[in-house]
SEKOLKOL-862193 format. One record per residue (C-alpha): residue number from 1; residue in one letter; x, y, z. Coordinates in steps of 0.1 Angstrom, whole numbers. Each point is the difference from the previous one (the first is absolute). Layout:
NUM  A  X  Y  Z
...
This chain:
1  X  172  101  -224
2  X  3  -30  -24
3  X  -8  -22  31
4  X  -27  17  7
5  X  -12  -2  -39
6  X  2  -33  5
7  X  -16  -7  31
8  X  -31  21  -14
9  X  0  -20  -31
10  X  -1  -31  15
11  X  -29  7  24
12  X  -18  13  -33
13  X  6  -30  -20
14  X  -15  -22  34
15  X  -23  26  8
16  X  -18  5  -40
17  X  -15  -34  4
18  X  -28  9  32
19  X  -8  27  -24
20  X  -13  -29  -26
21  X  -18  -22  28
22  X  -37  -7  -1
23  X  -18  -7  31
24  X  -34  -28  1
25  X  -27  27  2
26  X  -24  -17  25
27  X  31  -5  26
28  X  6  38  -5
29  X  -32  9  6
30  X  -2  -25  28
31  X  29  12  17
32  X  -12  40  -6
33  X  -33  -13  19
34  X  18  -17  26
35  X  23  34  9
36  X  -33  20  0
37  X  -22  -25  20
38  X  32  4  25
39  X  8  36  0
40  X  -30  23  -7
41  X  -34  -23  3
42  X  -17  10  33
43  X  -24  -21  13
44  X  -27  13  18
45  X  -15  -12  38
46  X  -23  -32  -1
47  X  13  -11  -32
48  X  0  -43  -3
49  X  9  -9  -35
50  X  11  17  -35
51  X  -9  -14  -31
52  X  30  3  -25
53  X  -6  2  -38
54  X  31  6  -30
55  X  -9  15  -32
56  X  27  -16  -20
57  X  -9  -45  -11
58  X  13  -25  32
59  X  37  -8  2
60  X  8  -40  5
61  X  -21  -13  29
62  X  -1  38  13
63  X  31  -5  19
64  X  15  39  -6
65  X  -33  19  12
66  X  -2  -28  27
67  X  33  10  10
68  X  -7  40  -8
69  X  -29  -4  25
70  X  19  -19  29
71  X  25  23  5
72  X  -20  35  -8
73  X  -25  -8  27
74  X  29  -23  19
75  X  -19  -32  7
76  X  12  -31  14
77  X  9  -29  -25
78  X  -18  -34  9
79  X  15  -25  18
80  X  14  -27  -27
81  X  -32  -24  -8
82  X  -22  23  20
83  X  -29  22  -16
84  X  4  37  -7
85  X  -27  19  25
86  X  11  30  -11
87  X  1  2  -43
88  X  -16  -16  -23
89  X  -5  5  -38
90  X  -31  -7  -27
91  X  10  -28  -26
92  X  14  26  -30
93  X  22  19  32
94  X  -13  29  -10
95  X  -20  6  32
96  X  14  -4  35
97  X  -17  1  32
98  X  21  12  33
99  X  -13  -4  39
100  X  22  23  20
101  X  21  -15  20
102  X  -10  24  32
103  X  -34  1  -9
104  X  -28  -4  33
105  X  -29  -18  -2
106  X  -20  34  0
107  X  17  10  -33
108  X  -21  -9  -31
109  X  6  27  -23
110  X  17  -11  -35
111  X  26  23  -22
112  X  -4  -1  -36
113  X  33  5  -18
114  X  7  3  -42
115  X  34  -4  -9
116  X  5  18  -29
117  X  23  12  -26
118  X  -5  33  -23
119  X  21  -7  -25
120  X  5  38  -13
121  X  15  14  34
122  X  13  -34  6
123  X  -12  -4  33
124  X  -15  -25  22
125  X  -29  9  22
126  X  -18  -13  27
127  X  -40  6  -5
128  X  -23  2  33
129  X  -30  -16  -20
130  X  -16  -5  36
131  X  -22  31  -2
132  X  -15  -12  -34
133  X  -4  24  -30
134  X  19  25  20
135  X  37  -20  -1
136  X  29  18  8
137  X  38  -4  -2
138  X  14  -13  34
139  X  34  3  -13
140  X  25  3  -27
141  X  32  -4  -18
142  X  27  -5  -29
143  X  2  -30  -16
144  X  37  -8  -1
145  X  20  0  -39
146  X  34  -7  -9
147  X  5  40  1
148  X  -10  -2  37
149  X  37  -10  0
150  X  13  29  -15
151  X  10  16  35
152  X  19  -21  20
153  X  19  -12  -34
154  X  4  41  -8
155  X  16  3  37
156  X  25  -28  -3
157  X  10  6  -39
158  X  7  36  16
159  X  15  -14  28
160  X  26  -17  -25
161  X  8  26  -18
162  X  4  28  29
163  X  7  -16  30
164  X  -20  28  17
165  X  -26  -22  20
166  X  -24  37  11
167  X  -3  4  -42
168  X  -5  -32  -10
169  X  -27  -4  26
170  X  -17  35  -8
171  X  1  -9  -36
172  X  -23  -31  5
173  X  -26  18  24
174  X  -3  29  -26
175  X  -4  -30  -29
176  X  -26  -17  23
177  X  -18  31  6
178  X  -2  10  -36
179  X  -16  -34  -6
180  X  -25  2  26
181  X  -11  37  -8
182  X  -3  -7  -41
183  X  -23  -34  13
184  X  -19  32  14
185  X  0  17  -32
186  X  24  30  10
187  X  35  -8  -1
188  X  8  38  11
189  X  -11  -8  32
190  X  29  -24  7
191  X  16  21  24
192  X  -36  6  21
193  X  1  -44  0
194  X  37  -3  11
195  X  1  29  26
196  X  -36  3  14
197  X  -16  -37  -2
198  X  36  -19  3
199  X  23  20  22
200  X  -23  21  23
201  X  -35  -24  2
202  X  23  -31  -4
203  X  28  2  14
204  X  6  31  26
205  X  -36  -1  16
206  X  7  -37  9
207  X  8  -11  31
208  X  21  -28  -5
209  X  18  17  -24
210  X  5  33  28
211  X  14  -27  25
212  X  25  -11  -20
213  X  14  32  -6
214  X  -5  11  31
215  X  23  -33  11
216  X  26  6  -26
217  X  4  36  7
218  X  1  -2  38
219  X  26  -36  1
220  X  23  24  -23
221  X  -6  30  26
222  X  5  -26  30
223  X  33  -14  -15
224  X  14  35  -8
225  X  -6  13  39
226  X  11  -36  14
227  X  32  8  -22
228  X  8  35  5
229  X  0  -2  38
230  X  27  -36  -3
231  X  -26  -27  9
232  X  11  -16  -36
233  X  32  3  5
234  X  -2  -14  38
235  X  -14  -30  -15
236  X  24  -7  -24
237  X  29  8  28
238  X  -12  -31  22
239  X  2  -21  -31
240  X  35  10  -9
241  X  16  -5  35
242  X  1  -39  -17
243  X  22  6  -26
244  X  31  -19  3
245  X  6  -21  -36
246  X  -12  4  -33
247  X  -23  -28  1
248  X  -14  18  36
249  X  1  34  -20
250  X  -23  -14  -29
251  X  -20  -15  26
252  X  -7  33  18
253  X  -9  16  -31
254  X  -22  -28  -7
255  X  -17  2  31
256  X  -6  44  -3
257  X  -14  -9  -36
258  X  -31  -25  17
259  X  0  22  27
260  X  -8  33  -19
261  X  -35  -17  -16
262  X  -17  31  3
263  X  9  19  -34
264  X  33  -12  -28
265  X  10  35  1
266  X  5  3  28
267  X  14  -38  1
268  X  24  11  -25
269  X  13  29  12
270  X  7  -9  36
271  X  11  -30  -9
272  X  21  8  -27
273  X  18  31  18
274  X  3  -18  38
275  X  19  -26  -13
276  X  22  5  -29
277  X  32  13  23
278  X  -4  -32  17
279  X  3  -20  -32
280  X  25  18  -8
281  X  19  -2  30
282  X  -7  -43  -5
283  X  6  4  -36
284  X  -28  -7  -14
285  X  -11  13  -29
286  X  -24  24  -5
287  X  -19  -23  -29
288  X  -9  -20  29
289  X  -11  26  21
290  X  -23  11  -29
291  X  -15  -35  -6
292  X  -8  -4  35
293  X  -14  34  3
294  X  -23  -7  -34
295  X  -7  -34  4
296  X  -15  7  37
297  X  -16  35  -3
298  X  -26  -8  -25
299  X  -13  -37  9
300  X  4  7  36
301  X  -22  36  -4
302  X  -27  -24  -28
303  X  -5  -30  29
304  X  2  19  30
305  X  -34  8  18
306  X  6  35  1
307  X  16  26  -24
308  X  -6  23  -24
309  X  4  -29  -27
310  X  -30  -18  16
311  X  -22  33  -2
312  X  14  6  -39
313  X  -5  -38  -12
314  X  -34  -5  22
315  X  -13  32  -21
316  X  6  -11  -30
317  X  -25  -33  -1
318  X  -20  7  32
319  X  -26  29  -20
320  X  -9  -30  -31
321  X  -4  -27  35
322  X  -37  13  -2
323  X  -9  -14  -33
324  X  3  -33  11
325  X  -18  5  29
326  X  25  5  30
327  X  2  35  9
328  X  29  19  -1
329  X  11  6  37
330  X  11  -34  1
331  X  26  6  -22
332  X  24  -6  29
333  X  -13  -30  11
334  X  3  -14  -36
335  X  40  14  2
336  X  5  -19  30
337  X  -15  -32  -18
338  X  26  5  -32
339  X  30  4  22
340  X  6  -42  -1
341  X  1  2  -34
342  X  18  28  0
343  X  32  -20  -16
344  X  23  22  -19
345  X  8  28  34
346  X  0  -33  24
347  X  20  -20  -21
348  X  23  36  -6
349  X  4  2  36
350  X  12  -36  3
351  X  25  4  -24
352  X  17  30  18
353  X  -2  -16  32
354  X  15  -34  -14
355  X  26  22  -21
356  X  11  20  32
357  X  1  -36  22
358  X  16  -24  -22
359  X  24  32  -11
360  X  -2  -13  -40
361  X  -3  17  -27
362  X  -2  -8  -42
363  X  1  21  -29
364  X  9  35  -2
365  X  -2  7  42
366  X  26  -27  5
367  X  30  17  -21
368  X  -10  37  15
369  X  1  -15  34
370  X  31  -20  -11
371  X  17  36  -5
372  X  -15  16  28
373  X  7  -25  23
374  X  41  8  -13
375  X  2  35  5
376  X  -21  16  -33
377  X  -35  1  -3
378  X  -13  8  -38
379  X  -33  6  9
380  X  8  26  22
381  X  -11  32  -9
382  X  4  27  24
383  X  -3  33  -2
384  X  -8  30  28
385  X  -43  2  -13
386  X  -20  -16  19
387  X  -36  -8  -11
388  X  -23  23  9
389  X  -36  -22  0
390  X  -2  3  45
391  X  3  22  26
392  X  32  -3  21
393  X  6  -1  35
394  X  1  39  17
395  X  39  7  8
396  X  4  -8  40
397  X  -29  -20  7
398  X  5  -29  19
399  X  -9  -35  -18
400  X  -22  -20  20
401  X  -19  -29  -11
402  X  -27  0  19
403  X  -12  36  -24
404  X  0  -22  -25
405  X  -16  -35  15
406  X  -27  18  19
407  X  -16  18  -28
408  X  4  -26  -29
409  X  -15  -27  27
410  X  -30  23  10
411  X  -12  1  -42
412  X  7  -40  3
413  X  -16  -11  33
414  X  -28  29  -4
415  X  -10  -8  -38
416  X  -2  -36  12
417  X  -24  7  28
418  X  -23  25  -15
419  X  -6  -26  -30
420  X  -10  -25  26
421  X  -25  26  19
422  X  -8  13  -34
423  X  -11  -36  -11
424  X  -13  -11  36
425  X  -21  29  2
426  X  -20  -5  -36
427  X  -5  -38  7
428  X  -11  7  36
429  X  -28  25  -18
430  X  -6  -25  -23
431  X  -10  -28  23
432  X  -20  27  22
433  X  -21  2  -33
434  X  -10  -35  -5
435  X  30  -11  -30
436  X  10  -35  12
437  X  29  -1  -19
438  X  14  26  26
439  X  -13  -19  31
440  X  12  -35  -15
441  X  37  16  0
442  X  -3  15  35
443  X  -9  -30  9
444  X  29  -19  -18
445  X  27  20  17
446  X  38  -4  -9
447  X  13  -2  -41
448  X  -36  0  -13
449  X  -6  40  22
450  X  26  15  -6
451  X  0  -14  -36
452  X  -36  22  1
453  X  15  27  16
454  X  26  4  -21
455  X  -29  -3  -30
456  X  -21  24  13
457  X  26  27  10
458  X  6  31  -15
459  X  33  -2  -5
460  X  8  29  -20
461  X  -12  24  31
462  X  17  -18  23
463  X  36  -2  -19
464  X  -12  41  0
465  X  -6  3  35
466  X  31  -19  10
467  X  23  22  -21
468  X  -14  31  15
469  X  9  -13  33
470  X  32  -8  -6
471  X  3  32  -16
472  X  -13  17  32
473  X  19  -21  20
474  X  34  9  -16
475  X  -8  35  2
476  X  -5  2  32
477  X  30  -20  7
478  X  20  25  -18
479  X  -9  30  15
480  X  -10  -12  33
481  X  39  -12  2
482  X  11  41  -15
483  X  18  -22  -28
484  X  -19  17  -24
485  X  -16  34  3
486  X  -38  0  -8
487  X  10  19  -32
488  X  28  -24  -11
489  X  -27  -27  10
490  X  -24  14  -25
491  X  21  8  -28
492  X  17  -36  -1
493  X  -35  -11  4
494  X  -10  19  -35
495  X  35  -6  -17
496  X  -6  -40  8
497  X  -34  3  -25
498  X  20  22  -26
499  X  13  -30  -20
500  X  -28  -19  6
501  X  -20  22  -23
502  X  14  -8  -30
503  X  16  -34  2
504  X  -33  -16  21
505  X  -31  23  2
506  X  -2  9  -39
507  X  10  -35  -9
508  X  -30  -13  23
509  X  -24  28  -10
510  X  7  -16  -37
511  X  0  -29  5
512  X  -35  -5  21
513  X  -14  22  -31
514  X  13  -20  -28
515  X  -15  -30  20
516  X  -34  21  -1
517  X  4  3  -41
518  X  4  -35  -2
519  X  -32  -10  19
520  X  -23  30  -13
521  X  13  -14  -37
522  X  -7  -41  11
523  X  42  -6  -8
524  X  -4  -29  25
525  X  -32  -16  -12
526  X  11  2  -33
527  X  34  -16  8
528  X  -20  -29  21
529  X  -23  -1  -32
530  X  27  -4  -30
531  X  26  -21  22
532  X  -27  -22  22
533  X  2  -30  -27
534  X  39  4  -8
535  X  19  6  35
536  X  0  -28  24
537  X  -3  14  36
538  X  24  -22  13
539  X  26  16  -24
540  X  -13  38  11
541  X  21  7  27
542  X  33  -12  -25
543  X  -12  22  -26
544  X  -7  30  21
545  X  36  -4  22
546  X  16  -2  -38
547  X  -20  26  -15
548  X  6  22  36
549  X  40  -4  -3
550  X  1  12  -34
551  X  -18  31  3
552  X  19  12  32
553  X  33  -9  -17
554  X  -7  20  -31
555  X  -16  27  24
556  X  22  -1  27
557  X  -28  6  21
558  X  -14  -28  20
559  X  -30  25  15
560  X  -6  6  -36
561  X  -7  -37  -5
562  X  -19  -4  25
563  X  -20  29  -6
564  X  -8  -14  -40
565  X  0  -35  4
566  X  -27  -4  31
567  X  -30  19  -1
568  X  -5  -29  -30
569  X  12  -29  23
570  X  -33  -1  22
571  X  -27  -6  -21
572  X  23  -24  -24
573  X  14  -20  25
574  X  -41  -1  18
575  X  -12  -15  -27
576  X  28  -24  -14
577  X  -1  -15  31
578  X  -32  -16  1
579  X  16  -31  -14
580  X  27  1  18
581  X  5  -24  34
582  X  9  27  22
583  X  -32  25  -12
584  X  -5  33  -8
585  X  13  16  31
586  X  30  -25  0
587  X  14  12  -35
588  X  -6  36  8
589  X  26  -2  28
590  X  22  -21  -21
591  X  -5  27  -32
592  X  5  32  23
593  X  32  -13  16
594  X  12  -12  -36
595  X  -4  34  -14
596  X  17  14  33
597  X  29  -20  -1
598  X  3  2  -36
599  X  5  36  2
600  X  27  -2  27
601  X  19  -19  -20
602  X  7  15  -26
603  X  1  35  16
604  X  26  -19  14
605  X  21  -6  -32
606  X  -9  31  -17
607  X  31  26  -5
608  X  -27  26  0
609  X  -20  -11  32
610  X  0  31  27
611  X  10  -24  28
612  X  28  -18  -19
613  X  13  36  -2
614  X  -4  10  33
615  X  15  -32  13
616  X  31  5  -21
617  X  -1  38  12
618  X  -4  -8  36
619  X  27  -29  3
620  X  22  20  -22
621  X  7  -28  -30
622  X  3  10  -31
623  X  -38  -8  -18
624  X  13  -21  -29
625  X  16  -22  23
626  X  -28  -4  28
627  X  -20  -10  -34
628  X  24  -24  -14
629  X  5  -15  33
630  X  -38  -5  18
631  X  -10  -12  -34
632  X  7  -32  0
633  X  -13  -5  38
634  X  -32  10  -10
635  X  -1  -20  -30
636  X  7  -28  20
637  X  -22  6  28
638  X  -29  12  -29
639  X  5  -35  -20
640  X  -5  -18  36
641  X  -31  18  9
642  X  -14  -7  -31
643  X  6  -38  -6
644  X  -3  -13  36
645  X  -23  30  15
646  X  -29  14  -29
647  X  -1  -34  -18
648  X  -3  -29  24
649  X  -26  20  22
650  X  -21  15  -34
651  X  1  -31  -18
652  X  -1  -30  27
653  X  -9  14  31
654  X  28  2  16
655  X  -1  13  35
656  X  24  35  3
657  X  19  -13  32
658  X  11  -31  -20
659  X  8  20  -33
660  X  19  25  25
661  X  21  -22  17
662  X  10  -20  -33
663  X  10  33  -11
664  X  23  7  27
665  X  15  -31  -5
666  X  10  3  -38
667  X  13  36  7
668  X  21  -14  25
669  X  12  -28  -18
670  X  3  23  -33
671  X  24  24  22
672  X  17  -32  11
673  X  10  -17  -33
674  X  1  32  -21
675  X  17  30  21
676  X  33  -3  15
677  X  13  16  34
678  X  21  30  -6
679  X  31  -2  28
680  X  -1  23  29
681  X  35  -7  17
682  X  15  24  23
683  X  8  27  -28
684  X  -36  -1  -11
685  X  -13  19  33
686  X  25  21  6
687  X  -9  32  7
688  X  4  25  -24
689  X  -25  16  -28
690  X  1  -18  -35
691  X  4  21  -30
């Protein structure tokens, strides 16, 4: 309890400053503008230009509503020394004039907007002044405050103290929905804001959000079926025909972790249970069983193309991708562009694979494998309960791998291709309609295609549609072989979503509506407002990986992070880099991935993380120990990421293949100057179970 005291303290001492920000009121009420000229303004058929005017005196040369207007109506920037066509601005920047970008030459009609600010409801409007005396509000919303903050810093202070992430997260929707209803005037009707207008008209009547339950639910039903009639455990047979040392025996547990990318749980648990007699049997110990299992289950699951961890940390930033003017189905193709700099769970996965190879070790792992490797293994810890988080094979089912490859490869192979007809299809429409963007990448063919395809794709219905085959698939598989009865089929199909409700569907539910309270209440455009002028964007994605490994170490929850930390992270990260070389979009890919692997980490190192738990569960090691002993390699492999990954490519440009490869090489040399071999004669594999 006293860490936890402490923890909560500390957070409040850091956090009690945002509370005491100010934010320049003509960028707030630029960036309010720019999120309602993107999200809500509608503009009508034959419509050639908008005329722009603000309310509040100009800001410097009119470079914030310049920007505001740019990305809300999402035109193209000049060419350097070239003349805008498209915006330009009376002498006091108080008046802008816009020529749509897709405007015809038949299209002469003019929108008349007011930006405007009431300053007793605190709200910034967008007046249709076009119809003359009869002007009428286009659209509306919060202007951001420092209390705006209140929620997410309510969820994470909770988080400290309880450790229970489903509280901590309720807590800040119900705070956020208390704001937003006494903004209304009527704080009673709090619970009518949180349930009606966030979870059922935000949230459960969306369809991106429906696809990614859907996915989540049906890849936990899929695994359950695939593993109840012994496709897992045919897979992991093959593997373990190849055990014959302990270096081959870490190896082959190596190999299953990368290998099971679809979900860490089930990573963990396979993993963790398949091959613990054989480390045994090799003698090794059990702490490194657990530090393979951990170090692999979570940074393979975060980079691989498809798992239930890409669904989770795709929902999290893709619903705020709108406000900055790319819409939120390409939240996957923006995950695919963050996986180079994706540092941290590459970098993780080198060091096990180095470890395992070069058979060195430093730190606490070297004297437990010291001992194992003689006969007595302290991090053992045995004992006749298994953990119950998956479905087990059916007693007297024969384990063939081919269960398990066929189904898994259908939800690969068939998500892939329906994003690609998915994405063909829409620009093949597109270019029938006349939009020479479309036809200009048709033409083009190769990268710059399917670079369009994979832009244009809904991604979120095809990741759905590929599960449910797969799903279907596996079924049929099972039944059609009588390894499973249809009703066994059916009920492992429903116990595979039972621990799924709580631990994934509530926690995304929650987070997707604390994410809404943040952008009804302007949290992000008031962060981008008070912090524009102090933070340097080329030191974002250092903060935010910093910031990210705190909260899921006090947490222990590295879902939790996520879930806090990025519906923020879009519109900051947007705007900050407009000075930056790589752009806008480049340190949005750079900020999502730092908050990503941030958040791995230091789930990683946390003693209350769920899946530092279940690792030490599954491999049987004793959880103090599988702490003490991973700690250090993730230090290690942390402090690397950071200073040759996040710094040389945010600050200098850096390209991530160089930054990669230089970071392979100090882990490598690192392992070679600082951790020793531990010996492995002839009385180090005998046979026999260590104590």
């Amino acid at each position: 309890m006293r860490a936890r005291l402490l923890s909560a303290t500390l957070f409040a001492v850091l956090a009690l400053p945002l509370l005491l920000t100010s934010a320049d009121p003509v960028l707030l009420q630029s960036l309010t503008a720019q999120r309602l000229l993107l999200e809500d303004l509608s503009l009508g058929e034959g419509i050639r230009q908008i005329e722009v005017g603000w309310e509040l005196p100009a800001d410097t040369e009119g470079k914030a509503r310049a920007r505001a207007l740019r990305a809300g109506l999402q035109l193209p920037a000049p060419a350097e020394g070239k003349t805008d066509t498209f915006l330009s601005s009376a002498a006091d920047s108080n008046l802008f004039q816009v020529t749509l970008p897709g405007a015809r030459t038949e299209d002469t009609g003019v929108l008349r907007i007011q930006v405007q600010t009431n300053p007793e409801t605190n709200r910034v409007s967008l007046v249709d002044l076009s119809a003359g005396p009869k002007s009428e509000e286009a659209a509306s919303a919060p202007l951001g405050s420092a209390w705006s903050l209140a929620p997410p810093l309510i969820a994470i202070l909770l988080a400290f103290l309880l450790r229970g992430t489903l509280i901590a997260l309720s807590a800040g929707v119900l705070t956020g929905a208390a704001m937003i209803a006494a903004g209304r005037g009527d704080i009673l009707r709090l619970f009518e804001v949180a349930i009606k207008e966030i979870l059922i008209d935000e949230i459960l009547t969306s369809t991106f959000h429906l696809y990614i339950l859907g996915f989540v639910l049906l890849l936990s039903s899929t695994v359950a079926v695939v593993t109840r009639m012994g496709g897992i455990d045919g897979m992991v047979q093959v593997l373990l025909r190849y055990a014959a040392s302990s270096r081959s025996v870490q190896a082959i547990a190596y190999a299953l972790g990368l290998g099971i990318f679809f979900d860490d749980y089930a990573n963990t648990i396979i993993v963790g249970n398949s091959c613990g007699p054989l480390f045994d049997r090799k003698r090794v110990s059990r702490a490194k069983l657990a530090y393979i299992v951990d170090s692999t289950a979570a940074p393979i699951a975060g980079i691989a193309i498809l798992s239930t961890w890409v669904a989770y940390q795709i929902s999290t930033y893709a619903p705020q991708l709108p406000t900055v003017g790319i819409e939120a189905s390409q939240g996957y193709a923006l995950f695919l562009q963050t996986i180079p700099y994706r540092f941290y769970c590459m970098l993780a996965i080198v060091t096990v694979g180095l470890v395992v190879l070069l058979q060195r070790d430093f730190g606490p792992m070297r004297k437990i494998e010291a001992s194992a490797r003689q006969g007595h293994d302290p991090s053992s810890a045995l004992s006749g309960n298994d953990p119950e988080a998956m479905t087990v094979a059916k007693p007297g089912v024969p384990s063939h791998w081919w269960n398990g490859v066929l189904p898994l490869s259908l939800m690969i192979f068939g998500t892939a291709a329906l994003i690609y007809y998915f994405g063909a299809s829409v620009i093949k429409a597109n270019a029938a309609g006349g939009d020479p963007a479309a036809a200009e990448a048709m033409a083009a063919g190769g990268f710059t295609w399917l670079r369009t395809v994979l832009s244009e794709s809904d991604s979120t219905a095809a990741i759905f549609y590929g599960s449910l085959a797969a799903f279907a698939l596996a079924m049929a598989m099972a039944v059609g072989q009588r390894l499973l009865t249809p009703h066994e089929a059916s009920i492992t199909a429903t116990r595979g979503m039972g621990p799924l409700i709580k631990d994934a569907i509530l926690i995304l539910i929650l987070a997707w509506s604390i994410g809404a309270v943040c952008t009804e209440l302007g949290t992000a455009t008031y962060l981008v407002a008070a912090f524009q002028g102090i933070i340097s964007g080329a030191w974002l994605p250092i903060i935010l990986f910093l910031a990210s490994c705190f909260v899921a170490f006090a947490t222990g929850s590295s879902w939790t992070t996520m879930a806090i930390m990025q519906p923020n992270v879009v519109l900051l990260a947007y705007q900050l880099g407009q000075d930056t070389p790589y752009g806008p979009e480049g340190l949005l890919i750079l900020s999502i991935g730092a908050v990503l692997e941030g958040a791995i980490f230091g789930d990683h190192c946390s003693p209350i993380s769920d899946t530092t738990i279940l690792s030490s569960a599954a491999s049987k090691c004793n959880h103090i120990e599988h702490v003490r002993t991973q700690a250090p390699y993730a230090l290690v492999t942390a402090v690397v990421a950071i200073t040759i990954g996040y710094l040389p490519v945010a600050l200098f440009g850096t390209p991530w293949y160089v930054s990669l490869l230089l970071g392979i090489a100090a882990l490598f040399a690192f392992l070679r100057v600082f951790a020793k071999p531990v010996q492995t004669g002839a009385s180090a594999v005998a046979a026999g179970p260590t104590g």
